[in-house]
N, C-alpha and C positions, 0 to 999 in steps of 0.2 A: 165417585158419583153413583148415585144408586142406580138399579137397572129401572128401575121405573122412573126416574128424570130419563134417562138415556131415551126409554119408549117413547117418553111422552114428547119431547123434544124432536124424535126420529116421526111420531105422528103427527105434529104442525110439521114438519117440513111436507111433507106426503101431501098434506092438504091447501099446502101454501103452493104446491107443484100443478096440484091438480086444478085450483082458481086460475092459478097463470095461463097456465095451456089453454083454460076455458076466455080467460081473457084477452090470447092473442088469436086463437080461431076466430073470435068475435072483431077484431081490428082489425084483421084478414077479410073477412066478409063485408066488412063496411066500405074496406078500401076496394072490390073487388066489384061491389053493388053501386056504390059513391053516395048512400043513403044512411046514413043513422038507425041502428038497430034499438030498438026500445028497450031490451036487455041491457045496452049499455051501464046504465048507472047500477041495476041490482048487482050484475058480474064487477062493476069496482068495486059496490061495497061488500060483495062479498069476499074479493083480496084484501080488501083494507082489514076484514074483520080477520081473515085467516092470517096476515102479516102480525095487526094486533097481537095475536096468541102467542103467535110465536118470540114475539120480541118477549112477551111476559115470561115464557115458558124460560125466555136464555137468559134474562134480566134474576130472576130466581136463587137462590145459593143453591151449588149443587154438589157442597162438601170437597172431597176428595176428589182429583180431577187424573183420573189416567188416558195416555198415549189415544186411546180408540176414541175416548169422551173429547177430547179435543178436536180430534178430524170430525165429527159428527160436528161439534159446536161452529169449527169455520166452514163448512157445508153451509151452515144453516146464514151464518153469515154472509159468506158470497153468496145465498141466495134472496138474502133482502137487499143487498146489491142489484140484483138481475130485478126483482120482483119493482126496486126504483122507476128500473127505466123503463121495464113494460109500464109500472102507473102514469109514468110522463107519456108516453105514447097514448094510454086512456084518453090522459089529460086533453091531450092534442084533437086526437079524434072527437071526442065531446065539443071542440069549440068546431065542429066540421055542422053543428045544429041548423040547420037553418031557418032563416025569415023566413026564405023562398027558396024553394026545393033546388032550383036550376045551380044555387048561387052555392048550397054543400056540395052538391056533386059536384062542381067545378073544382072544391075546393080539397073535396076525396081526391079525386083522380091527381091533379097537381102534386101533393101530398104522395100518394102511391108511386105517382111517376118520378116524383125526385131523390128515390131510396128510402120511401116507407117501409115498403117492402122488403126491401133487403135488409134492415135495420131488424124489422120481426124477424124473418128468416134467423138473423144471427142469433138474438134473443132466447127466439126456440130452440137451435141448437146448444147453447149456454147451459137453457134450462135442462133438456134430455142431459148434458154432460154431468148435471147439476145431479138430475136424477140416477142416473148411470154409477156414481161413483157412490151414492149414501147406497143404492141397491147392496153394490160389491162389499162396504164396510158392515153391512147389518148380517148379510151371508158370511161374511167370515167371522163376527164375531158368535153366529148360533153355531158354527161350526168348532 
């Protein structure tokens, strides 16, 4: 594979890392407030668009495929894996909209209180693990 698919693939992941994180602080804050942040929809579509790239970016022929290009490839995979269930968690939180304000928040907090929370927690650390490991293979391979 050429080092420029490698790059370019290594930079959707980076920006597919960096929507996510933006889009569980944002589902953390809602669950936290119990009110619907208005950023909600721009921060999905701006995952959808960064997940988009990336599928094209892997979807692509990338010739020759050696040992480092593969571990970068299934990164990028188990991380549209992760980047699933944080959008299902969007999903979820978007339907927390309400007619009448009393009747979201009731429905944040319950939501929160029954392992929302915990669920992002796990999520984000997924994600950091997610991001932790392409850091160490791009460092070893300028090295």
């Amino acid at each position: 594979m050429e080092a420029l698919a490698i790059f370019g693939i290594a930079c959707n992941v980076m920006q597919v890392i960096g929507s996510a994180e933006q889009a569980i602080k944002l589902i953390k804050k809602i669950h936290e407030s119990g009110t619907v942040n208005p950023d909600l929809v721009q921060t999905a579509h701006d995952l959808d668009v960064c997940v988009a790239d990336l599928k094209k970016s892997l979807d692509e022929p990338h010739g020759s495929i050696i040992s480092e290009t593969t571990e970068i490839i299934t990164i990028a995979k188990n991380l549209l894996d992760t980047t699933t269930k944080i959008r299902t968690e969007l999903q979820k939180v978007d339907t927390f909209r309400p007619r009448e304000s009393r009747r979201g928040a009731v429905r944040a907090w319950l939501s929160a209180a029954t392992g929302g929370k915990r669920k992002l927690d796990e999520l984000e650390k997924e994600l950091r693990a997610q991001q932790r490991v392409l850091d160490t293979k791009l460092l070893v391979r300028i090295w």
